[in-house]
PDBQT receptor file of N, H, CA, C and O in Angstrom, charges set to zero:
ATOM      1  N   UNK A   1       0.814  -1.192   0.000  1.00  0.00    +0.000 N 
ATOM      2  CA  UNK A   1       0.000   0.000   0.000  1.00  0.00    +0.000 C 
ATOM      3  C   UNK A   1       0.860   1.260   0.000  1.00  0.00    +0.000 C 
ATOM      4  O   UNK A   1       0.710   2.142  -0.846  1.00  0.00    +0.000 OA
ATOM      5  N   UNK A   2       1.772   1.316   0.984  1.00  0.00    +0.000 N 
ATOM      6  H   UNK A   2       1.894   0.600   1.671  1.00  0.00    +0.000 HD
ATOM      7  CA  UNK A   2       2.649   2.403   0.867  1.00  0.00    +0.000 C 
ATOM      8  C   UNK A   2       3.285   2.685  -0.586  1.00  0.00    +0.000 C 
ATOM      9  O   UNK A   2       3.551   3.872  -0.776  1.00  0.00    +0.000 OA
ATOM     10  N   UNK A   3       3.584   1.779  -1.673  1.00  0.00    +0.000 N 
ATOM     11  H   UNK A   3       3.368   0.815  -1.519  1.00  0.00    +0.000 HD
ATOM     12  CA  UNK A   3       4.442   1.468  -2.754  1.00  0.00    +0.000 C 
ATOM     13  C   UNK A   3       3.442   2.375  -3.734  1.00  0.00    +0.000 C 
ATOM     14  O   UNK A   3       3.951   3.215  -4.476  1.00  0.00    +0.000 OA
ATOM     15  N   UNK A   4       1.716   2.134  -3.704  1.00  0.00    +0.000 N 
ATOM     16  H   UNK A   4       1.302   1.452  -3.101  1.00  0.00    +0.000 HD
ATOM     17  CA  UNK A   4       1.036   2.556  -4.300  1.00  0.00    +0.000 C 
ATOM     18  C   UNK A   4       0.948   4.276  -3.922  1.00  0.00    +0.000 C 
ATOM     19  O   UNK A   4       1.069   5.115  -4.814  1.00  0.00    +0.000 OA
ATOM     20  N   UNK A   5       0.716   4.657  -2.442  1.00  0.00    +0.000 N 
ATOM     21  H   UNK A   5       0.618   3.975  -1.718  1.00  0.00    +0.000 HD
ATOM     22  CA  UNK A   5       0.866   5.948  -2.533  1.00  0.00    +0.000 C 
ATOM     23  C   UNK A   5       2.329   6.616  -2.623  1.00  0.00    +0.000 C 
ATOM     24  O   UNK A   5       2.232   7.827  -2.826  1.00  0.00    +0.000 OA
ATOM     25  N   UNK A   6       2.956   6.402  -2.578  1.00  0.00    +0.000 N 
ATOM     26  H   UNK A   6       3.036   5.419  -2.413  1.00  0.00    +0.000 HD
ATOM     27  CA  UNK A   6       4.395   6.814  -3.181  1.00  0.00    +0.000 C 
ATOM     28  C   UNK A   6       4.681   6.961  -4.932  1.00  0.00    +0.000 C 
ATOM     29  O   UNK A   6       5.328   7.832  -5.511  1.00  0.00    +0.000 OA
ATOM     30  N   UNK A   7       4.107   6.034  -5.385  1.00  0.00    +0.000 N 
ATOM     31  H   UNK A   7       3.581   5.326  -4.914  1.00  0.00    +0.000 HD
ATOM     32  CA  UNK A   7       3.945   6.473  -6.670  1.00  0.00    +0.000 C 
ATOM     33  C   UNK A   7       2.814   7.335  -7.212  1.00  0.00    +0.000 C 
ATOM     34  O   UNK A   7       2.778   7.851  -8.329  1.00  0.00    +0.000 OA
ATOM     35  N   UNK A   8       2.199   7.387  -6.570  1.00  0.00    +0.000 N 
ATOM     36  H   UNK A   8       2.228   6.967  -5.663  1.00  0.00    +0.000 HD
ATOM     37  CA  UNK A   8       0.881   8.566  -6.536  1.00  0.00    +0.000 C 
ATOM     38  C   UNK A   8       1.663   9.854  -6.295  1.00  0.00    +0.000 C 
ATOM     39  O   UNK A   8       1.582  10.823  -7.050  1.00  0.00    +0.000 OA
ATOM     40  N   UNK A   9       2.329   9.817  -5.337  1.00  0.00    +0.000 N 
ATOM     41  H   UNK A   9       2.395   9.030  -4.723  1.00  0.00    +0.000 HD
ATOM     42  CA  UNK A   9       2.578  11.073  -4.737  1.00  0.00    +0.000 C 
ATOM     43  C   UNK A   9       3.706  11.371  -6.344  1.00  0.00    +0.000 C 
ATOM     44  O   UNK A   9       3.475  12.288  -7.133  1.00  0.00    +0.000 OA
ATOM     45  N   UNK A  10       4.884  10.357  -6.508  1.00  0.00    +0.000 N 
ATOM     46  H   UNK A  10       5.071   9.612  -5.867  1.00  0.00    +0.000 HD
ATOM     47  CA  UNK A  10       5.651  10.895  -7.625  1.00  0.00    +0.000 C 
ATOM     48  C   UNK A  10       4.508  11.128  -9.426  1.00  0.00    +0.000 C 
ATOM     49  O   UNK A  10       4.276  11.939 -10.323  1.00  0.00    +0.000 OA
ATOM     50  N   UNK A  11       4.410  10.731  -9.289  1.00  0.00    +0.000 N 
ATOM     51  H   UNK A  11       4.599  10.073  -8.560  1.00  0.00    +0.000 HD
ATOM     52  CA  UNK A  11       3.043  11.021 -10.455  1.00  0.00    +0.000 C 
ATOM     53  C   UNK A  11       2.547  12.769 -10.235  1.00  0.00    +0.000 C 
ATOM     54  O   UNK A  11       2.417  13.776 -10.931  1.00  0.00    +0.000 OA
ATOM     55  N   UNK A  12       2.389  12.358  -8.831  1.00  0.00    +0.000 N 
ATOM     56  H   UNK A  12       2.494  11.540  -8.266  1.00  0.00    +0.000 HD
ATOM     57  CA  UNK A  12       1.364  14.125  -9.008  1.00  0.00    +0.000 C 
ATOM     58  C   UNK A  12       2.393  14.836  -8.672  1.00  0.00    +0.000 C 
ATOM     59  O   UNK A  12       2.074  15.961  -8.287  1.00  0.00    +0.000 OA
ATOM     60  N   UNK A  13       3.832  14.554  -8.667  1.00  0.00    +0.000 N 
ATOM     61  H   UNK A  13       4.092  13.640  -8.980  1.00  0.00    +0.000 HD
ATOM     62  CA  UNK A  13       4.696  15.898  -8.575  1.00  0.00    +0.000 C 
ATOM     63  C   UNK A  13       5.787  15.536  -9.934  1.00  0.00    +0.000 C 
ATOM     64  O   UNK A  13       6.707  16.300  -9.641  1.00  0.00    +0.000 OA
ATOM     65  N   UNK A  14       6.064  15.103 -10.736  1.00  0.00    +0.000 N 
ATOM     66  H   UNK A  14       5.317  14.482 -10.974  1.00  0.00    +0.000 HD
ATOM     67  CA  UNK A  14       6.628  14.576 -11.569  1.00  0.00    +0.000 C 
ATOM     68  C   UNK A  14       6.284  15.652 -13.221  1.00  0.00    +0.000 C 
ATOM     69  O   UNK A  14       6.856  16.429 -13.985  1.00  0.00    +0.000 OA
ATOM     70  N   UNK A  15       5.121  15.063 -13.024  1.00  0.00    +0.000 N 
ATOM     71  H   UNK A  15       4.656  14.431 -12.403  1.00  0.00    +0.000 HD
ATOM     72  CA  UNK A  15       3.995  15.799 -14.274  1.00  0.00    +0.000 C 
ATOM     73  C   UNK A  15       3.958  17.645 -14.239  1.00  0.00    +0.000 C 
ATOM     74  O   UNK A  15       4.132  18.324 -15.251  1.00  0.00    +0.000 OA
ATOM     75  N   UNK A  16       3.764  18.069 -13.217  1.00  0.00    +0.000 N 
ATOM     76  H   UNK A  16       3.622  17.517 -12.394  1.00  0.00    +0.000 HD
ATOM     77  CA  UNK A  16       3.396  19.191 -13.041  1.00  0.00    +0.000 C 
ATOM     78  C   UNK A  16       4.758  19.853 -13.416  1.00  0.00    +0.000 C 
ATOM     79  O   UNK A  16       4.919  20.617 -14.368  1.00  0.00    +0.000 OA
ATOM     80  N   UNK A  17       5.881  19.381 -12.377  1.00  0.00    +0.000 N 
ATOM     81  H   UNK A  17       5.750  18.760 -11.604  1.00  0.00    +0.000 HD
ATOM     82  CA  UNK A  17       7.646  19.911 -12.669  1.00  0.00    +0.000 C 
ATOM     83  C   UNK A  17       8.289  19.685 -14.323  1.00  0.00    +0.000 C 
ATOM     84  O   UNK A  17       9.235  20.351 -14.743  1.00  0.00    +0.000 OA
ATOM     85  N   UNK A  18       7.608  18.667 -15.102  1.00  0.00    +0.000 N 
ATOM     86  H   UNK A  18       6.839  18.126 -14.761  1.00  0.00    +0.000 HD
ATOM     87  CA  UNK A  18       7.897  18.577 -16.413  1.00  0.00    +0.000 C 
ATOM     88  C   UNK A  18       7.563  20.211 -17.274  1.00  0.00    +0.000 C 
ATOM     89  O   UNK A  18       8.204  21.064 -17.887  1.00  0.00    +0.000 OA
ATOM     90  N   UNK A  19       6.430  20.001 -16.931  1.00  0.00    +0.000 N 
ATOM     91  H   UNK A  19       5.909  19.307 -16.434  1.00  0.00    +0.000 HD
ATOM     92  CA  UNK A  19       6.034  21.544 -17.471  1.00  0.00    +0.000 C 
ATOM     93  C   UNK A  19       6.342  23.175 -16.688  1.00  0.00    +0.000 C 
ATOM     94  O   UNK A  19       5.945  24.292 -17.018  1.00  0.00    +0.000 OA
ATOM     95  N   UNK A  20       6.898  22.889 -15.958  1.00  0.00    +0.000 N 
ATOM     96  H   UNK A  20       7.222  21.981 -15.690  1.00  0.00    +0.000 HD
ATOM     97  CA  UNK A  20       7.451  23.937 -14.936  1.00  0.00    +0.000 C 
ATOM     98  C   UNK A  20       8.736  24.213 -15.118  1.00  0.00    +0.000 C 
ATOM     99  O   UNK A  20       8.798  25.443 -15.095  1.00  0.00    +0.000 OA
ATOM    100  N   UNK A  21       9.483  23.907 -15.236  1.00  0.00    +0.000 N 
ATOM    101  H   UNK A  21       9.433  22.908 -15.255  1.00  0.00    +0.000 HD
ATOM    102  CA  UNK A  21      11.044  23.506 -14.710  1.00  0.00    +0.000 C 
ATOM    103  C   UNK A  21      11.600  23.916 -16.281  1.00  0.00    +0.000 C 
ATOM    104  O   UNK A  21      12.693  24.482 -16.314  1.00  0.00    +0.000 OA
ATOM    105  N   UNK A  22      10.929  23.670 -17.535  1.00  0.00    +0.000 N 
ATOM    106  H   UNK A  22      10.041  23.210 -17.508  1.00  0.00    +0.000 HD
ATOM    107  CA  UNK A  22      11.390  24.521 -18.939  1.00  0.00    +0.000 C 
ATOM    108  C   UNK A  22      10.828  26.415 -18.707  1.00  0.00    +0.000 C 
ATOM    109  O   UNK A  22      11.357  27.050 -19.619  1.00  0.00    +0.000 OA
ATOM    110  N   UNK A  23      10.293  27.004 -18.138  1.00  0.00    +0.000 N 
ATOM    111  H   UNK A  23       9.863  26.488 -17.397  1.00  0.00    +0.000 HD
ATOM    112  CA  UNK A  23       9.777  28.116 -17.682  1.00  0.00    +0.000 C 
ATOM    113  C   UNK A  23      11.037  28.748 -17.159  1.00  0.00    +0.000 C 
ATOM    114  O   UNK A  23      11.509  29.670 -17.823  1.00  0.00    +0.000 OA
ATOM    115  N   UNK A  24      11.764  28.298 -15.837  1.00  0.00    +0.000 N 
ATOM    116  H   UNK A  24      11.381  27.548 -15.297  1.00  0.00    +0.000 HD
ATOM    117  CA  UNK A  24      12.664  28.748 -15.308  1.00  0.00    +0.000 C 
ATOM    118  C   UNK A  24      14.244  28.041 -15.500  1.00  0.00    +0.000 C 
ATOM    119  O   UNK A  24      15.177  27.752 -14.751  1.00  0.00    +0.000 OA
ATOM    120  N   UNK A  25      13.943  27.953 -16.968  1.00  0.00    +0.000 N 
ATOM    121  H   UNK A  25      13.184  28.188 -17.577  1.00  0.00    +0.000 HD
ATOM    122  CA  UNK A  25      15.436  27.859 -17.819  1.00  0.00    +0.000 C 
ATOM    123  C   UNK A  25      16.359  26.186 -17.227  1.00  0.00    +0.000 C 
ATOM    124  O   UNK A  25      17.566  26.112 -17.457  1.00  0.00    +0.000 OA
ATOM    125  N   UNK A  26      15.830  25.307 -16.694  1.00  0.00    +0.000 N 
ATOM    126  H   UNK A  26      14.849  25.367 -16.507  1.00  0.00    +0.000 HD
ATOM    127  CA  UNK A  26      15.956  24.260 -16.319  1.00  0.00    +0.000 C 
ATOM    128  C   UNK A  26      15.420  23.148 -16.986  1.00  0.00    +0.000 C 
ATOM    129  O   UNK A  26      14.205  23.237 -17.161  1.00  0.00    +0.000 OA
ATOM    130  N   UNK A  27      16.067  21.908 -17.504  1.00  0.00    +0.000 N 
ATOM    131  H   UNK A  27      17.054  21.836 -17.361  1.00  0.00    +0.000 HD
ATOM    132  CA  UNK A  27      15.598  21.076 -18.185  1.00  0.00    +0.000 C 
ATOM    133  C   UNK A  27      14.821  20.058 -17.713  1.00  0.00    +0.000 C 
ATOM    134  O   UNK A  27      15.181  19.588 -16.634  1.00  0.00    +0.000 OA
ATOM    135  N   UNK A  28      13.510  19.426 -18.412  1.00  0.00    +0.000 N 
ATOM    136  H   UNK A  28      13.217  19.808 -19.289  1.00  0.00    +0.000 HD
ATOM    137  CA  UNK A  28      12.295  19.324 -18.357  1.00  0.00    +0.000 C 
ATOM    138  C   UNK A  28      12.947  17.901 -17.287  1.00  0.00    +0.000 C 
ATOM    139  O   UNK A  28      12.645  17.747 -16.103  1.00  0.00    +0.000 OA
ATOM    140  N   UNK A  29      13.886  16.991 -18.096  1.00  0.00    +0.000 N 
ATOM    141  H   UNK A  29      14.131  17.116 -19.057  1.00  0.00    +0.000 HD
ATOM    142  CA  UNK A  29      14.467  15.974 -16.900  1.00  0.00    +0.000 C 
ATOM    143  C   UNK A  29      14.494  15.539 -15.945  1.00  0.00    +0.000 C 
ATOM    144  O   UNK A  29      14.216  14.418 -15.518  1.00  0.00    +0.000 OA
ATOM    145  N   UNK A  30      15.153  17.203 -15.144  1.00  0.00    +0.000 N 
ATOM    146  H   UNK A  30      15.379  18.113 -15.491  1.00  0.00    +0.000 HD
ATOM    147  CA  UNK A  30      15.291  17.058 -13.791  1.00  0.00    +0.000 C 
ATOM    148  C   UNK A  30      14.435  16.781 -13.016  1.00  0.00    +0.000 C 
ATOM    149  O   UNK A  30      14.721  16.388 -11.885  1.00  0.00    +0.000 OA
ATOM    150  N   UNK A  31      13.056  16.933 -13.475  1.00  0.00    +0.000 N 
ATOM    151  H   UNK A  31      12.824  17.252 -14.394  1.00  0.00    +0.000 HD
ATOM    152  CA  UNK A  31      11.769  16.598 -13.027  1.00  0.00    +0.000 C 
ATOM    153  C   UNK A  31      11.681  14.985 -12.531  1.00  0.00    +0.000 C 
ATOM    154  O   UNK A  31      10.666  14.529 -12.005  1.00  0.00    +0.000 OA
ATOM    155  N   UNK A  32      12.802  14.260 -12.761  1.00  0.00    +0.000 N 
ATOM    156  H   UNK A  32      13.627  14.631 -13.188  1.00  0.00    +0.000 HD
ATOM    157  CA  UNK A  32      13.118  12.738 -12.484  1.00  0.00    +0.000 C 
ATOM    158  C   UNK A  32      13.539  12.751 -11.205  1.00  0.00    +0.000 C 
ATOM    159  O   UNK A  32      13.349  11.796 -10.452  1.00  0.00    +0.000 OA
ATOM    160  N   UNK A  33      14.249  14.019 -10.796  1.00  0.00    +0.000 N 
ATOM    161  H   UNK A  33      14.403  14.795 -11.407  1.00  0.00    +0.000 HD
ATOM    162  CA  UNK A  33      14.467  14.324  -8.795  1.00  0.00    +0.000 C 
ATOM    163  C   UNK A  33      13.537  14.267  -8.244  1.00  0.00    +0.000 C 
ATOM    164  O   UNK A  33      13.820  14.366  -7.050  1.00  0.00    +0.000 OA
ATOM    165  N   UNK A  34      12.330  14.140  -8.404  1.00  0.00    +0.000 N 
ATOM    166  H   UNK A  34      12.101  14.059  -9.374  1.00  0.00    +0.000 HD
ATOM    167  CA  UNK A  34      11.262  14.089  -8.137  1.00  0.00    +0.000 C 
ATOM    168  C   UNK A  34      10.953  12.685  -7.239  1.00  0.00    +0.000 C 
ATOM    169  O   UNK A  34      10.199  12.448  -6.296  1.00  0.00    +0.000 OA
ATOM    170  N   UNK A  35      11.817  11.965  -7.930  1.00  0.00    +0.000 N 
ATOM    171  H   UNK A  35      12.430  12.158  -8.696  1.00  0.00    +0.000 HD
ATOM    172  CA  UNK A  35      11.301  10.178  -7.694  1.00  0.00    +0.000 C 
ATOM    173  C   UNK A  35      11.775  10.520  -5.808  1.00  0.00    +0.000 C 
ATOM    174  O   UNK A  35      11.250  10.020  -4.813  1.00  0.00    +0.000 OA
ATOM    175  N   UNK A  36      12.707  11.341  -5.865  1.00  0.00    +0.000 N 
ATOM    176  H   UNK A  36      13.133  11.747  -6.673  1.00  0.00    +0.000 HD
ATOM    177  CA  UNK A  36      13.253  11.115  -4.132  1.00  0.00    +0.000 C 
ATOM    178  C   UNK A  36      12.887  12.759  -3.665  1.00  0.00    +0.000 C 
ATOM    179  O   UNK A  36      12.937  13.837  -4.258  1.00  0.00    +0.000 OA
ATOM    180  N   UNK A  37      12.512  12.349  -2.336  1.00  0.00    +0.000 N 
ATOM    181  H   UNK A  37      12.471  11.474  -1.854  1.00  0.00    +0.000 HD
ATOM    182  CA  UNK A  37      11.246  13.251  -1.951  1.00  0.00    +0.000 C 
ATOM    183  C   UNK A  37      11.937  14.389  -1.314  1.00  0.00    +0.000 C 
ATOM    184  O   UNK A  37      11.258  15.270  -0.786  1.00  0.00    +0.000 OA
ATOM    185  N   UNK A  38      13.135  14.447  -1.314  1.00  0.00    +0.000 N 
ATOM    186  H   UNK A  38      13.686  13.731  -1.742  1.00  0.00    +0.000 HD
ATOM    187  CA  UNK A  38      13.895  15.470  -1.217  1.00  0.00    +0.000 C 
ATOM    188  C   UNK A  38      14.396  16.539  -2.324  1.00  0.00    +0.000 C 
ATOM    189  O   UNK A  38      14.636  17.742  -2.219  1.00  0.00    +0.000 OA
ATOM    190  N   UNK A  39      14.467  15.630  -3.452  1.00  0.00    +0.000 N 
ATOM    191  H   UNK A  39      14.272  14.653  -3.537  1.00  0.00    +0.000 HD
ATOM    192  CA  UNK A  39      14.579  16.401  -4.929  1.00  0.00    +0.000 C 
ATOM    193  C   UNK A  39      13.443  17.309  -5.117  1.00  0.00    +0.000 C 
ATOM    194  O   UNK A  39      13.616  18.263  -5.875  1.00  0.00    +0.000 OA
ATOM    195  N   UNK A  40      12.449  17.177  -4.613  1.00  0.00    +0.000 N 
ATOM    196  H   UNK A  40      12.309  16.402  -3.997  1.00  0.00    +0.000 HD
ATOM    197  CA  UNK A  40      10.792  17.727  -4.850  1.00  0.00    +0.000 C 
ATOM    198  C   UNK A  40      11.545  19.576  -4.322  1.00  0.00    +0.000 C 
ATOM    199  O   UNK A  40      11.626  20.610  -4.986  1.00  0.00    +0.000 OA
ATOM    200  N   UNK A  41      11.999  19.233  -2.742  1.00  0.00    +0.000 N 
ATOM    201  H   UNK A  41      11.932  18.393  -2.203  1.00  0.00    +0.000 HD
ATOM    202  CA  UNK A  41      12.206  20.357  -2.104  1.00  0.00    +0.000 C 
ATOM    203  C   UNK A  41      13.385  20.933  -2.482  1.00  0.00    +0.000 C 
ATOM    204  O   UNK A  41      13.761  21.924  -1.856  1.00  0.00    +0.000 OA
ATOM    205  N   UNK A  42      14.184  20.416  -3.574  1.00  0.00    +0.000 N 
ATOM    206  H   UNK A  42      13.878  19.610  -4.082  1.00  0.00    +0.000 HD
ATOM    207  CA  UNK A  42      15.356  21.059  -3.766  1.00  0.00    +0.000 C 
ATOM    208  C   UNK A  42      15.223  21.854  -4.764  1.00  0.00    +0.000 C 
ATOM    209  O   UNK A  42      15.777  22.952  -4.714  1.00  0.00    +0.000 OA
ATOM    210  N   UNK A  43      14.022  21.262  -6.537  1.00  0.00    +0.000 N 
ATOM    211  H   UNK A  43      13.572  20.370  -6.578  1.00  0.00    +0.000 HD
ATOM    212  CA  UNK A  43      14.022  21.996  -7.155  1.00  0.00    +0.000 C 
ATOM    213  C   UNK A  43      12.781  22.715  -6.997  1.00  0.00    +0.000 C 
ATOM    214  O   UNK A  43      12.504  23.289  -8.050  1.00  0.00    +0.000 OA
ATOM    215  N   UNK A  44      11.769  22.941  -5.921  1.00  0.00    +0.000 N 
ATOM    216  H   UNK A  44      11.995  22.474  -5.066  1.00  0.00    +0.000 HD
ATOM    217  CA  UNK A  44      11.338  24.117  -5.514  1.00  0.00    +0.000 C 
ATOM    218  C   UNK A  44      12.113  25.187  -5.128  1.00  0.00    +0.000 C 
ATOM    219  O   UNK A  44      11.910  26.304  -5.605  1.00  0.00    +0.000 OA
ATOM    220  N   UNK A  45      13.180  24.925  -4.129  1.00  0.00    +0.000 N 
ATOM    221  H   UNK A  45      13.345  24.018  -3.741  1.00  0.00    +0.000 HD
ATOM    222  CA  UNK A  45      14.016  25.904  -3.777  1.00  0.00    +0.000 C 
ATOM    223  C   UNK A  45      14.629  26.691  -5.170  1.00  0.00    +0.000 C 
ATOM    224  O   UNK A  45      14.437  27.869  -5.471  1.00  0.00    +0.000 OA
ATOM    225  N   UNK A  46      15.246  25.905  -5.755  1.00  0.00    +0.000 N 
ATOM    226  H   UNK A  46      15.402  24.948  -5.511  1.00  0.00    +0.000 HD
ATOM    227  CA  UNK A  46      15.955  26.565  -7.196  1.00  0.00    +0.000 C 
ATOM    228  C   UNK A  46      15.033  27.509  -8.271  1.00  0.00    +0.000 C 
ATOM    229  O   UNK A  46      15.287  28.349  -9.134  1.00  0.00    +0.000 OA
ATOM    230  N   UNK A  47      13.839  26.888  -7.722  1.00  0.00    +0.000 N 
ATOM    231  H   UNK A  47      13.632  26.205  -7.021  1.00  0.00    +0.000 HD
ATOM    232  CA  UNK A  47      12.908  27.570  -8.971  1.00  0.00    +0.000 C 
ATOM    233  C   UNK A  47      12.192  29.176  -8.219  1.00  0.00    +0.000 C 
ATOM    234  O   UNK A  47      11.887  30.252  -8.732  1.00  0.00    +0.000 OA
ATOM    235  N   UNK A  48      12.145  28.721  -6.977  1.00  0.00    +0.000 N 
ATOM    236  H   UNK A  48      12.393  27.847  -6.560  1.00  0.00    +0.000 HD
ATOM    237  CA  UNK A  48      11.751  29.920  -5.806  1.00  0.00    +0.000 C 
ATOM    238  C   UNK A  48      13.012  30.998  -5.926  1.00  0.00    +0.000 C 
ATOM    239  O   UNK A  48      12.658  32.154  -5.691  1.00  0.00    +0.000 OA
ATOM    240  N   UNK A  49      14.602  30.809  -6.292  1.00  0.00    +0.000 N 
ATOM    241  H   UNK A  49      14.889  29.870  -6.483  1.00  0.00    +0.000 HD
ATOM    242  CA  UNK A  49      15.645  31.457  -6.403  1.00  0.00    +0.000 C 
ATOM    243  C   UNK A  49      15.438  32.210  -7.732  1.00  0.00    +0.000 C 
ATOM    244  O   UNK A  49      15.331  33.435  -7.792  1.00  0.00    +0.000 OA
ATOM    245  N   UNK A  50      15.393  31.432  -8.725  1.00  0.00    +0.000 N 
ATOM    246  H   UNK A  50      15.479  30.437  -8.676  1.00  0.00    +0.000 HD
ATOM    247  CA  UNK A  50      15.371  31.998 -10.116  1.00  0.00    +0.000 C 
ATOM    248  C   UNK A  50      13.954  33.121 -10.413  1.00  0.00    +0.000 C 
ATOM    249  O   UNK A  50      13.823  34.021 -11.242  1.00  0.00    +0.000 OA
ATOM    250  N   UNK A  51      13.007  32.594  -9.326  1.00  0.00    +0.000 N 
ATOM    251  H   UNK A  51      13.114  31.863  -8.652  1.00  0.00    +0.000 HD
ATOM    252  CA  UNK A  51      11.749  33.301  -9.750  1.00  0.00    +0.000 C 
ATOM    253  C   UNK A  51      12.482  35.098  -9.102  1.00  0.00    +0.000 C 
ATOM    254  O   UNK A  51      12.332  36.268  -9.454  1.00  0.00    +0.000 OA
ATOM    255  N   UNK A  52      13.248  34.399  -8.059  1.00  0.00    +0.000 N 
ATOM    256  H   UNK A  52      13.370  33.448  -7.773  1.00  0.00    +0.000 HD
ATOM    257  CA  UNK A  52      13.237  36.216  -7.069  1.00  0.00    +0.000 C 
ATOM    258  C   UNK A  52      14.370  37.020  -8.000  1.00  0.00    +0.000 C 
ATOM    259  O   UNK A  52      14.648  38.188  -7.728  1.00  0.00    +0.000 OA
ATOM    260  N   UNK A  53      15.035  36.291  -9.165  1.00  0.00    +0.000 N 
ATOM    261  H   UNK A  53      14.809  35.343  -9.386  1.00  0.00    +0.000 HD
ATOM    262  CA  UNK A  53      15.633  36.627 -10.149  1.00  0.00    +0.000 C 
ATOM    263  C   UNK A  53      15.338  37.252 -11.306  1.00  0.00    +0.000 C 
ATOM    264  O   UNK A  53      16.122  38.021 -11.863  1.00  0.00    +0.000 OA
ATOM    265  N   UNK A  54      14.024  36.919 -11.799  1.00  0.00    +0.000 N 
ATOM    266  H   UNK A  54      13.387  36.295 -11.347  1.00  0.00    +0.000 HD
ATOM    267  CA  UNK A  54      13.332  37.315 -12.833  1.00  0.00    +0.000 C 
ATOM    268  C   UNK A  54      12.713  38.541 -12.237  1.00  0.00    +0.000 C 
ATOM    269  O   UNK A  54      12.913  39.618 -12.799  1.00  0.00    +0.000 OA
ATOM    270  N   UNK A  55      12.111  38.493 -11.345  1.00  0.00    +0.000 N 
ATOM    271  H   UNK A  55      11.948  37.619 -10.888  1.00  0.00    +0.000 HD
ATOM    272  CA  UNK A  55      11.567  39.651 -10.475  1.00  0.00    +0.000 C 
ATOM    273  C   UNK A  55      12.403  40.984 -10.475  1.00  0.00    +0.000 C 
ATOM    274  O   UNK A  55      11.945  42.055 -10.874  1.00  0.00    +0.000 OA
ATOM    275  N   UNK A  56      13.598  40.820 -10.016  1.00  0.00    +0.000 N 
ATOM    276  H   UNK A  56      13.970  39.951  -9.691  1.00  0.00    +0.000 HD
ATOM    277  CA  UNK A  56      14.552  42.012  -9.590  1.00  0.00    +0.000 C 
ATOM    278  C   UNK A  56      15.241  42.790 -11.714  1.00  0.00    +0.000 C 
ATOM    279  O   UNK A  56      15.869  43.794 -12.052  1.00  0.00    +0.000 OA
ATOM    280  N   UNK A  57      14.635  41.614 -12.498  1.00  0.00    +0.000 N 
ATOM    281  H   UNK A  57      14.125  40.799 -12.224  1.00  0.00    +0.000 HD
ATOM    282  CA  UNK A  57      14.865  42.500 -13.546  1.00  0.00    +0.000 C 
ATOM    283  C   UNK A  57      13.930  43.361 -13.982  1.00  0.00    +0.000 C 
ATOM    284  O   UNK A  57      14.183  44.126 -14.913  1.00  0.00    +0.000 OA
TER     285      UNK A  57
């Protein structure tokens, strides 16, 4: 059961970062960090950096 929501959970964060992650100049790929649930919070962080980047231009 756990095996099933774990792949649920990478599914519904996987998909969304595919289409996200070409936006803030990062390749669609990396969205495969995803599989480990720490990658989720790392390329939020990177994309939360680049956004306060685009901003200040």
């Amino acid at each position: 059961m756990e095996f099933l929501m774990w792949v649920v959970f990478v599914v519904a964060t996987v998909i969304p970062m595919v289409k996200l992650l070409p936006h803030f100049g990062i390749h669609q790929y990396w969205a495969a960090a995803c599989v480990i649930p720490l990658g989720v919070l790392v390329l939020l962080w990177i994309m939360a950096m680049k956004l306060q980047e685009m901003e200040k231009r």
